[in-house]
N, C-alpha and C positions, 0 to 999 in steps of 0.2 A: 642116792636113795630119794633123797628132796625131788628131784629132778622127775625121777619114773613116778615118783605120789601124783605130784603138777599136772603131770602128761595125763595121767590115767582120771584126774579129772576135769581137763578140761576137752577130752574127746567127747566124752557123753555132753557135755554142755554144746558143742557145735554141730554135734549130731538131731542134739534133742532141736536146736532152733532154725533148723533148714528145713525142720517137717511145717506142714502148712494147714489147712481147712479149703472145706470144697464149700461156694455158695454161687446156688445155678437158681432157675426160676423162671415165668414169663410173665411179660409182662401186658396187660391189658386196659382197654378203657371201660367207661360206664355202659357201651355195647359189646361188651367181651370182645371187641375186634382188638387182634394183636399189634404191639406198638412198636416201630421199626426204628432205629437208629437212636434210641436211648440211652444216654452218655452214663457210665458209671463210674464212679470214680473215689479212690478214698488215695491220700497222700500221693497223687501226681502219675496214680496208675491204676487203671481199670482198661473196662472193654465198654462195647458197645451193641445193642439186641439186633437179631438177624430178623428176617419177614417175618418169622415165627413170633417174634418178640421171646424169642429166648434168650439166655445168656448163661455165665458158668465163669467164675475166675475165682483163684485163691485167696486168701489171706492166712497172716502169719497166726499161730497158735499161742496162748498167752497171753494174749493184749489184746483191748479192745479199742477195735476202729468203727471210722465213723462213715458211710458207707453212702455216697450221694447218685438220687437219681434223677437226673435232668433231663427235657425233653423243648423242645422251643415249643410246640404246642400246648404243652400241658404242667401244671404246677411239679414244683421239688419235690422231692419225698427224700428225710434222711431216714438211717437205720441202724445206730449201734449193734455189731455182733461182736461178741469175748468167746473165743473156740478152747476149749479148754482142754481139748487133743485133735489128735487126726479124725476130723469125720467131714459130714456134707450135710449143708444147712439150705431149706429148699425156700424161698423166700418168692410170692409174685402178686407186688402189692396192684390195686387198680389205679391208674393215675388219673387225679380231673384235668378235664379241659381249662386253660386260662381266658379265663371267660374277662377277667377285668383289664387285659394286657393291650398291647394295641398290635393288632395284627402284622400290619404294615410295616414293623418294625423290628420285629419280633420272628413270624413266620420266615424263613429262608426259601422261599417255595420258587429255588431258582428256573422252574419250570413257565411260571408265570411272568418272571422276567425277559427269559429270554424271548420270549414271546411276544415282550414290548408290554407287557398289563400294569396296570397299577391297580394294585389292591385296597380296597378301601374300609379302614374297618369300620362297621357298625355302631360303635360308639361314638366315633367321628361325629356322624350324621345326627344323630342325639344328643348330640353335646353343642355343636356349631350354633354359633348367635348368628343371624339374620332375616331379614326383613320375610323370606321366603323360606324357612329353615324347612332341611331337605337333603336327598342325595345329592340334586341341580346344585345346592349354596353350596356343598363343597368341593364342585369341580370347578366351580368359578373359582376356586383359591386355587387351581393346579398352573401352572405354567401354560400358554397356548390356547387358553380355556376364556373366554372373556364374557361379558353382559353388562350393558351400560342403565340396567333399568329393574332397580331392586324387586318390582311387583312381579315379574315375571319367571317361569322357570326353564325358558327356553336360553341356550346358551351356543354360541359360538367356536368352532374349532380351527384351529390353524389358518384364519381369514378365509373357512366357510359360514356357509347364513342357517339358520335354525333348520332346514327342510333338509341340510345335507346329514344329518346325524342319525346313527340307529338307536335305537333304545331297544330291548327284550327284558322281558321277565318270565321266568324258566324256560328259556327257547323260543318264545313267540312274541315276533314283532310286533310292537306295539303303536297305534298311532294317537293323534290329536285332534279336536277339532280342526276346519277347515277358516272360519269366519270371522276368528279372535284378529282383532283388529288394536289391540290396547292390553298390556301387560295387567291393568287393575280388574279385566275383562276373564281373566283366564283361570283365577280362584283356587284349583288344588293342581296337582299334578299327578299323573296314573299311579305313581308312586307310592304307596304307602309304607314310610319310614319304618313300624314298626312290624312289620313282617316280613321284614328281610334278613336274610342269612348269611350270602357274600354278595359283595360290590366287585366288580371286574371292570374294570374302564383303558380304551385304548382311544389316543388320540392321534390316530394316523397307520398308516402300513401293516393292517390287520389281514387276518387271517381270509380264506376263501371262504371257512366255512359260514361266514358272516356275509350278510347280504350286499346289495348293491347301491350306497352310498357312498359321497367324495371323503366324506369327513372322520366322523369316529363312531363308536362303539360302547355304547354301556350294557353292561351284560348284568341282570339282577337276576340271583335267586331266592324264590322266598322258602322260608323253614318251614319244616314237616315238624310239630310239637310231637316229644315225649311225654308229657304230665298237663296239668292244668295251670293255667297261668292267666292275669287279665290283667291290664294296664290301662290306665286312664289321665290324660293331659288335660290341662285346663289354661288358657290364657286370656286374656282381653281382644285376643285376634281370634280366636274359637276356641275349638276341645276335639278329641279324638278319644272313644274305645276301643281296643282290643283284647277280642276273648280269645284262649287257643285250647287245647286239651286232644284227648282219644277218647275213643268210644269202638266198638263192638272188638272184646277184648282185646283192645290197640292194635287191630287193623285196621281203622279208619281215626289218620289225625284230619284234626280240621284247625282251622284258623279265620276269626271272621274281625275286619275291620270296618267303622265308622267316623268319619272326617265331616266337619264343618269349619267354614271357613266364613271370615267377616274381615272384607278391606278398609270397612268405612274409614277406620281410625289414622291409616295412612294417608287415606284420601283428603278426607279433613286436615291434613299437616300440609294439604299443596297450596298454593298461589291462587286457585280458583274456588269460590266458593260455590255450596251443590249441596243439593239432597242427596244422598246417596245410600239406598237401601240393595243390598247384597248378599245372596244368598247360594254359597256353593257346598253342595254336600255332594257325600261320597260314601259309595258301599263297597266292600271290597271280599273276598273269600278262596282260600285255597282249600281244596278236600283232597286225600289222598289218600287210597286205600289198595293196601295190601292182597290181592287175591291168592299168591300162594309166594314161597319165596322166591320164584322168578318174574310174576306178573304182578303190576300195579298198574291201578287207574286213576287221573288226576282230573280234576277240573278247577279253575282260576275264570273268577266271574268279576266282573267290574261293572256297577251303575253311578252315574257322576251326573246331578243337576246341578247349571248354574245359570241362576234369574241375576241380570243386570240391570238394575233400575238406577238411571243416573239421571240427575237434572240440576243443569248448570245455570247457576244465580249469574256470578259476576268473578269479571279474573281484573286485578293490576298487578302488571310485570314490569319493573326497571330493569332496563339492561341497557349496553353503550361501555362507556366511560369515564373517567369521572371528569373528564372536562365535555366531553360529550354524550350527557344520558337523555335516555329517551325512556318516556313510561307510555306502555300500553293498556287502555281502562277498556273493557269489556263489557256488557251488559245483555244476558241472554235470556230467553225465552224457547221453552221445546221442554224437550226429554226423548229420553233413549230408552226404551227397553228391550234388554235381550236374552234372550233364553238357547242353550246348548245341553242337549240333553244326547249323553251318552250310553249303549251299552253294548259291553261286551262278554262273550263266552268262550273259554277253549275247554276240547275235553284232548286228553291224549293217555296214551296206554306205554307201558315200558315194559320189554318182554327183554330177560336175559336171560338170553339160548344158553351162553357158559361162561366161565370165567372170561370169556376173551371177546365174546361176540354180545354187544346192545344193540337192539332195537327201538327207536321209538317212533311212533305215528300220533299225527295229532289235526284234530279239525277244528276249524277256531272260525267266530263271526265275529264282526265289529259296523257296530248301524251308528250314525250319529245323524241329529237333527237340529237344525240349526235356523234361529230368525235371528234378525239383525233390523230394526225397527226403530227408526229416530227420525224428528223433526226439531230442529233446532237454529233459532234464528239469531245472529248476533251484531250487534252495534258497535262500532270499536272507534275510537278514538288515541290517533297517535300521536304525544304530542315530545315536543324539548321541555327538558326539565333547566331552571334556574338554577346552575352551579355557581352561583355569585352570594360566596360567605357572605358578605357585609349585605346582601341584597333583602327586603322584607319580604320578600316572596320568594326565597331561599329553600328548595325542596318541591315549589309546585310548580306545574306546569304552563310557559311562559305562551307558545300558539301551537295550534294544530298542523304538524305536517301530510295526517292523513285520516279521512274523514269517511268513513264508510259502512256498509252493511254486505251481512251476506244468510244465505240460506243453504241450510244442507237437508236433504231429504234422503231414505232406504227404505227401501220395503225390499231386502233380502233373505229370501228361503235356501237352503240349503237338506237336500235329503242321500246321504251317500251308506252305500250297505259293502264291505269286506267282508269275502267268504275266501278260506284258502282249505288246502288237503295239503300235509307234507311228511313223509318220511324221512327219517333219518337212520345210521349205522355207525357202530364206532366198532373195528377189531382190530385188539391189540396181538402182535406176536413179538414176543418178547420187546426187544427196543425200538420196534417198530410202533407204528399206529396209522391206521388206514381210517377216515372217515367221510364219508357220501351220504347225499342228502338231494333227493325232486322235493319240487312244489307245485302245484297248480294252485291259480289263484282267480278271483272273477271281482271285477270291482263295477259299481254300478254307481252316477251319480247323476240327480237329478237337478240342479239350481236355475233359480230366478233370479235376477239380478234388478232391482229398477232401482236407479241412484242415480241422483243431479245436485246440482250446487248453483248456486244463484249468487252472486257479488257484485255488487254498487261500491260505487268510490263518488262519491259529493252529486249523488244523483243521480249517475250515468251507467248504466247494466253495463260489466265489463266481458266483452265477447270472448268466444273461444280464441285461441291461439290462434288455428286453423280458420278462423274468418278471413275473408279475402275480399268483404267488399263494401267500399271505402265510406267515410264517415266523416261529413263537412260542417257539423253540427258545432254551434248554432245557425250558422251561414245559410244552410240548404237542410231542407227537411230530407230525414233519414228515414227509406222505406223498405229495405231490408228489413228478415225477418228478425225478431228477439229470439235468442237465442240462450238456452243456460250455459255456463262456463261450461260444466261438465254434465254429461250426459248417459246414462251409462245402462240400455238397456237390450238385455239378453235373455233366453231361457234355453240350457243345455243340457239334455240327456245323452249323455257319454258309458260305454259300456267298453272296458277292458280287461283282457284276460290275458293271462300272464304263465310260462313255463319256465320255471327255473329248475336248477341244478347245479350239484358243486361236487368234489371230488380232492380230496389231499391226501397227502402223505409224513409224517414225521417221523423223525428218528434222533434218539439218544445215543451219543458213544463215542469215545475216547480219541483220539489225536495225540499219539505220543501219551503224554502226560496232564492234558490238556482235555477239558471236558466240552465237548460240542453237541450244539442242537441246532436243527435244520428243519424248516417246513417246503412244500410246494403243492402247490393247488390251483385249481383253474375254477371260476365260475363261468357259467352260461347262461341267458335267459333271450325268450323269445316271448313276443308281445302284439297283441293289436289292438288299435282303437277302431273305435263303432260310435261315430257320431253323428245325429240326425241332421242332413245335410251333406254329408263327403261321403265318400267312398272309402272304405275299408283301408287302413293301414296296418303293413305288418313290418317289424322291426327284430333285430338279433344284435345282441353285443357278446364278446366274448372278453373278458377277465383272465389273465394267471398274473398268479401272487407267488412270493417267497418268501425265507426269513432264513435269515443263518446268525448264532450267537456259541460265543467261544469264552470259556472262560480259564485264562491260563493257570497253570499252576504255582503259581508268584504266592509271596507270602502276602503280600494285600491282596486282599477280594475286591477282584475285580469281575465284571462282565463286559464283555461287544457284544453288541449287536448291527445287523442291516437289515434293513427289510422295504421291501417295496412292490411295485408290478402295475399294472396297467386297469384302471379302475374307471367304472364307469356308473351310472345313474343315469335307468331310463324315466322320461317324464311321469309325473303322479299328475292329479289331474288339477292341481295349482298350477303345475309347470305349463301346460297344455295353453290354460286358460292368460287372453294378454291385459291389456290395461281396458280394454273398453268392452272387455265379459265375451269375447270371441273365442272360442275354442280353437286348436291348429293341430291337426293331428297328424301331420307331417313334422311335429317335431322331433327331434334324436335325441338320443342319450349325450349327456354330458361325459367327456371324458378327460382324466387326470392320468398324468405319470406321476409316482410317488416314489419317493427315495429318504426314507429316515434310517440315521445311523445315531447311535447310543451308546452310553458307557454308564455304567453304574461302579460306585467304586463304597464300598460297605468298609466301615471302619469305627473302632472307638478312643471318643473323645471325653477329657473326665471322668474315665472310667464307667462309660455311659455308650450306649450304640450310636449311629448317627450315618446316614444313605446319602451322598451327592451323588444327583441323577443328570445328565447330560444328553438332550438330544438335536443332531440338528436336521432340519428336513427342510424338503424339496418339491415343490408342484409344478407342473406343465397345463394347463386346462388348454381345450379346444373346443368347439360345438359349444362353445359355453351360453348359457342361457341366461343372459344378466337381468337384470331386478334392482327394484327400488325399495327400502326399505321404511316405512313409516310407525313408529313406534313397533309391534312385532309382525303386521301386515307385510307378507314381503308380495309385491309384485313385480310379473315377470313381461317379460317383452313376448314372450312365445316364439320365441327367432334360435337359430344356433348360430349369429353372425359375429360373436364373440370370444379372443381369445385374449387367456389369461395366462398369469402365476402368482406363486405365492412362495415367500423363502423366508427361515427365520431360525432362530436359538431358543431354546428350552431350558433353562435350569430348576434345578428344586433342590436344598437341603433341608431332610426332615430330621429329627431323631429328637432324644430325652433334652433337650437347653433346660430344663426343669424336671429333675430326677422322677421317674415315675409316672410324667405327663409328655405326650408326643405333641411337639410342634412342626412348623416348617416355613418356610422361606420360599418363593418362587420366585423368579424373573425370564418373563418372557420376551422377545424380539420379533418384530411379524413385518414384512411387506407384501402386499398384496397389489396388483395392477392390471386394467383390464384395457383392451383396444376394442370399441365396439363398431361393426363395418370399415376398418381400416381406418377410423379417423385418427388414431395417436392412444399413446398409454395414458390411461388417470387413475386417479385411486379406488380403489372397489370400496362400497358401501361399507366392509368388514373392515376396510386398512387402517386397524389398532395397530401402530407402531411399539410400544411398549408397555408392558404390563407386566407389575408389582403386587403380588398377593402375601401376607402374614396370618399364618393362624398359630394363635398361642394360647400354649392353656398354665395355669401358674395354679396354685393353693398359697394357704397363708401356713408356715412352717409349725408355728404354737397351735393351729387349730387348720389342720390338714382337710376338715371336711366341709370349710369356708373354701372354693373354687371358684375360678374368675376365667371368663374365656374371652380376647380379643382376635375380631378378625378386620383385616385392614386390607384394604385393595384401592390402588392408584393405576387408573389406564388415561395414555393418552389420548386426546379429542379425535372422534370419527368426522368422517364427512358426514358434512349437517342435512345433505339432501338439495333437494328441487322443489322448486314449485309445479305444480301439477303438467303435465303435459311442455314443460322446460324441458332445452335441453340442456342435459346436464353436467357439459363440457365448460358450462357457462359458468355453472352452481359450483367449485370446489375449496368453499371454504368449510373449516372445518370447526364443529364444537368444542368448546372449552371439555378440558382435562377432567375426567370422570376419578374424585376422592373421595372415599367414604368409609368411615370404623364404625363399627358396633360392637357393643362391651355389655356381657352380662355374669350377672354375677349368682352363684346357688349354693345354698347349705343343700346336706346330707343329710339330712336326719335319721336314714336308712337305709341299708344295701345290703352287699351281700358279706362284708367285713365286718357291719354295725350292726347285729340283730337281738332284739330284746325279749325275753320269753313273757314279762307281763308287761300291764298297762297299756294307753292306748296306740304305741307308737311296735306294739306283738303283733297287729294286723297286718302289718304292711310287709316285705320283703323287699321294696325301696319307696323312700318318699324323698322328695326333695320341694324345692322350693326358693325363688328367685325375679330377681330384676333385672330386663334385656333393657340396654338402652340403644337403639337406632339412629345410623346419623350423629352420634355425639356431640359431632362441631357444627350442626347445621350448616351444610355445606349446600348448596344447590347447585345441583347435578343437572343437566338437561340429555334427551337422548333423541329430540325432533325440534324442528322447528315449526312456526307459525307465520305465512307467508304473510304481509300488508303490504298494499303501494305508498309509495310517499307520492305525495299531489303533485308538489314542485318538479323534481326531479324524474317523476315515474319511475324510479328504484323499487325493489319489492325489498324488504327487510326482511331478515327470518330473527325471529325474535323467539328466544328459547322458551321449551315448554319443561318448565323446571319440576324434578321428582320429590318424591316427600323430604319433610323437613325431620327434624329431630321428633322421635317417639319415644314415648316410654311403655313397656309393656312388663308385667307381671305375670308370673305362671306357675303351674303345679304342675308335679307329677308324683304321677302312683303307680305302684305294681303289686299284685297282691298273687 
């Protein structure tokens, strides 16, 4: 009888606890668009939301669990539910964006990878210490990525030179002045840091749909604002506004930026001393407006002056050795004034036909105007310095090895106008994706060139190279004409028009077990110059590219990748132009084979994320058009008698080394060699063998909103160059090893975790505040040299032109 009681109640008890609760819902963000792949989960079992962002799964009845919803884009949300019988609880919270996270590390967006991209989050760029802080300073930390000359924001890719790199901001190419001759010369960059929304950056084996350069790809888009917002920086090297907000009932956002920039302060930390008044400002403006829910109209306007007023007193430089030093003393007269005034306009329309099918068209101008204006004479005295401890003249200079003067003179104009038309398409069908794109393009450039140089050594005007006839002096009077060393006068109006087009294909989709992605694509473009004096050239390259990336279904995350194709770069009208302002419009496009393969391998360490990224690649160049590089002046031979390669190793590990702050590590590998008319291989101007980049970010643990950001990059010595009209089979010694940290440090006093409803710190919505220190070990960097003869010998020394020294700078920032 015990037994049947027992039974009869422990049936209803195992009955009662197999019944369940129903909890379904969707799940959305702060634009009601639905969230897809939303982890839910309470004790080791949940689901995950469909395209709908819906979802539906049980829990047991009687007890209350705890019910979590993750998203890699978007913050946690938890949810106690207690079911206190059988029913259905509808739950569908809106989830925020993680707007404080680091994308890069965070986002899975194996789309992007496979791709070859790297993702760059936007606080990166806001955050990064350096001398040019910027999207540019934080690609120079990526692996393959280099720049020997802190003022500058032009950078280097896999041992190409600054001309070979694309830049865009929301789809339209964007260029550069032509006439910057000097990184302290160049003042902002088109960039504006805070209206940008994603960074995409490829350094190699990119896609078709991207243009026709050897080298790489940064792809910026700027934000379309939701609400009202304004930010203001302030530092000792300038300030920067931005207002954003909506207007006619938020179909029209806008966004408007203001940049000023002031080099003086690094200037004044060099080896020579100078006037130096500097004046680069920047306007900048995106509008976008909504005409109904498939059509929108955009415009991105850019105006950028920059007045360079420079006038050099006097330079001493020691360099040598320390049993052998030599100091060079200086003493000038002149000044330089230059002026680069940019502007640009795009308008373009985006019409989506449907779900599947985008249009966009866009017409865009770009005019730049350019002087370049200096007269500067200099007196130089080379002498040996007394390295004899015990000696009383111990540090000074014992005699003169080289005794001379010279003159440099420019009266350079520059007037060049970019007009393009270009369509583009993107349709998707299911795992497919089709995208094509025409351009017409019309470039027009009009420059004057008149430039000479004049050089004495102990009296005697030093002739051109190219003189041939002969000098017996003092013996026999010399009746041969005088001549300047250099000479350099031209005036070219060049008119070229340009037909491009491109065409790819992708697809998404499985291999067994195993997830694959694949692109292919072909670029086209056709071209002619129109220069006064020649006859009409017409030019055609054709391009196809690939990408295949695989990722198995191994319990570590891993990616492959390959990707490459046949890439080419028809002349811009630098390329055109050779060392003595002659135009040649029989030049060819440059062409590369390209071969990069990759591995990414995603993993956590310390219970923390952490990415080792792996690439190695591969160049062929031919018709190469080699060039000489002078501070960021690159000059080209105008010849295709040149071929090259380039072959090297990629590493990066990024992830948390400090809980909650993303750093990373790089090490890259590069050879690069060129044979110019069959004379033998030398190092190309780019041949950085190795390169060392650290970005780290830390806080202090007791007071988390004390942050400290170091960035450290160690590249080895480039080749130092030629003297002028040298050849440069002769010249291959190379600069001293390029080392340099900057370390700044910032309290929080406001953000979006620290917000106060009174007093005066209730204004703001972040304020921060800190000291960048530049340089920290005062290292002297050089990235050019400075030719002198020695008397005795007739040697030319090149004597380094060393970069800023250690700075301190201070700054604010506000957001309200």
């Amino acid at each position: 009888m015990k037994h049947i009681l027992l039974l009869f109640i422990l049936i209803p008890s195992v009955l009662f606890a197999q019944k369940t609760a129903t909890i379904k819902g969707k799940l959305t963000n702060k634009y009601n668009a639905p969230i897809e792949g939303v982890a839910i989960s309470y004790q080791g079992k949940g689901t995950i939301t469909d395209k709908e962002g819906r979802y539906q799964f049980t829990i047991p009845i009687r007890k209350t669990v705890a019910v979590t919803f993750t998203h890699v884009s978007y913050k946690s949300v938890s949810k106690k539910f207690t079911a206190r019988g059988v029913k259905t609880f509808t739950y569908s919270p809106t989830l925020r964006f993680k707007t404080e996270e680091i994308e890069e590390v965070i986002v899975r967006n194996r789309k992007k990878e496979a791709e070859g991209i790297t993702t760059i989050s936007t606080e990166k760029v806001k955050n990064l210490i350096g001398a040019n802080a910027g999207v540019e300073n934080v690609l120079m930390t990526l692996p393959g990525v280099s720049n020997n000359n802190e003022l500058s924001t032009q950078y280097n890719v896999r041992g190409g030179n600054f001309d070979e790199n694309l830049v865009y901001v929301n789809g339209i190419e964007i260029y550069r002045p032509f006439l910057v001759r000097s990184g302290q010369q160049e003042g902002l960059s088109f960039i504006n840091s805070h209206m940008i929304q994603n960074i995409n950056f490829s350094a190699g084996g990119f896609q078709a749909k991207y243009g026709d350069k050897l080298s790489s790809v940064l792809d910026i888009t700027y934000r379309k604002p939701t609400e009202f917002g304004a930010q203001i920086d302030m530092s000792l090297l300038g300030g920067s506004a931005t207002i954003e907000g909506t207007l006619l009932n938020n179909k029209l956002s806008a966004i408007l930026g203001i940049r000023y920039r002031d080099n003086s302060l690094f200037v004044n930390s060099k080896q020579t001393d100078v006037n130096f008044r500097p004046k680069f400002t920047d306007v900048q403006t995106f509008l976008s407006y909504e005409v109904n829910e498939k059509l929108s109209l955009n415009f991105l306007g850019n105006f950028s002056l920059n007045d360079y007023n420079y006038k050099p007193l006097s330079r001493r430089t020691r360099f040598g050795t320390v049993v052998d030093p030599l100091e060079l003393i200086v003493y000038y007269d002149g000044q330089e004034k230059d002026s680069y005034q940019t502007l640009f306009g795009a308008f373009s329309a985006d019409y989506q036909v449907n779900e599947n099918l985008n249009i966009t068209a866009t017409v865009s101008s770009f005019n730049t105007q350019e002087e370049e204006y200096f007269d500067i004479a200099a007196s130089y005295n080379l002498g040996e310095v007394d390295s004899n401890i015990g000696s009383d003249n111990f540090g000074d200079v014992q005699f003169s090895e080289g005794i001379g003067s010279q003159i440099n003179h420019a009266r350079n104009d520059l007037d060049a106008l970019i007009t393009n038309v270009q369509v583009k398409a993107t349709l998707k069908d299911g795992k497919n994706e089709w995208r094509a794109g025409v351009k017409y393009q019309t470039e027009n450039i009009k420059d004057r060139i008149r430039e000479w140089e004049i050089i004495d050594s102990l009296g005697f005007s030093i002739r051109p190279s190219h003189h041939n006839i002969g000098n017996n002096q003092p013996y026999t009077p010399f009746t041969g004409p005088i001549e300047p060393f250099q000479d350099i006068r031209a005036e070219n109006d060049v008119d070229i028009n340009r037909v491009s087009g491109f065409v790819q294909f992708s697809r998404k989709t499985m291999l067994n077990e195993h997830q694959v992605w694949f692109n292919a694509g072909v670029r086209a473009q056709s071209w002619s110059v129109n220069a006064e004096g020649f006859s009409e050239e017409d030019h055609f390259i054709f391009s196809p590219r690939g990408q295949f990336a695989i990722k198995p279904d191994w319990d570590k995350d891993m990616l492959f990748r390959i990707s490459g194709g046949w890439y080419s770069q028809p002349p811009f009208y630098k390329e055109l132009r050779d060392n003595n302002g002659e135009v040649n419009p029989e030049v060819k496009a440059q062409k590369s084979i390209h071969i990069v393969a990759g591995n990414e391998y995603s993993f956590r360490l310390w219970e923390r994320p952490f990415k080792l990224t792996t690439e190695l690649h591969y160049k062929n160049l031919s018709d190469v058009n080699s060039y000489t590089v002078d501070n960021v002046r690159i000059r080209y031979r105008a010849d295709n008698v040149t071929n090259a390669y380039a072959y090297g190793l990629d590493v990066r590990l990024n992830g948390e080394f400090v809980p909650g702050s993303e750093s990373w590590v790089s090490l890259g590998y590069l050879k690069t060699e060129e044979n110019i008319n069959n004379q033998g291989y030398i190092a190309r101007p780019t041949d950085q063998r190795l390169k060392v980049g650290i970005l780290f970010q830390d806080y202090v643990p007791n007071l988390p909103d004390l942050k400290a950001y170091l960035n450290l990059v160690y590249n080895t010595g480039l080749p130092g160059g030629s003297p002028a009209y040298a050849d440069v089979y002769q010249f291959q010694n190379r600069l001293k090893d390029y080392k340099r940290a900057d370390i700044g440090v910032s309290y929080v006093f406001a953000d979006a975790k620290k917000q106060y409803k009174t007093g005066f710190l209730s204004n703001f919505k972040e304020l921060t505040a800190g000291l960048e220190l530049f340089n920290m070990f005062d290292i002297l960097n050089s990235n050019t040299n400075t030719w002198v003869r020695d008397v005795y010998s007739k040697q030319q020394y090149g004597i380094p032109n060393f970069m800023t020294g250690r700075v301190l700078n201070f700054k604010v920032g506000m957001k309200f």
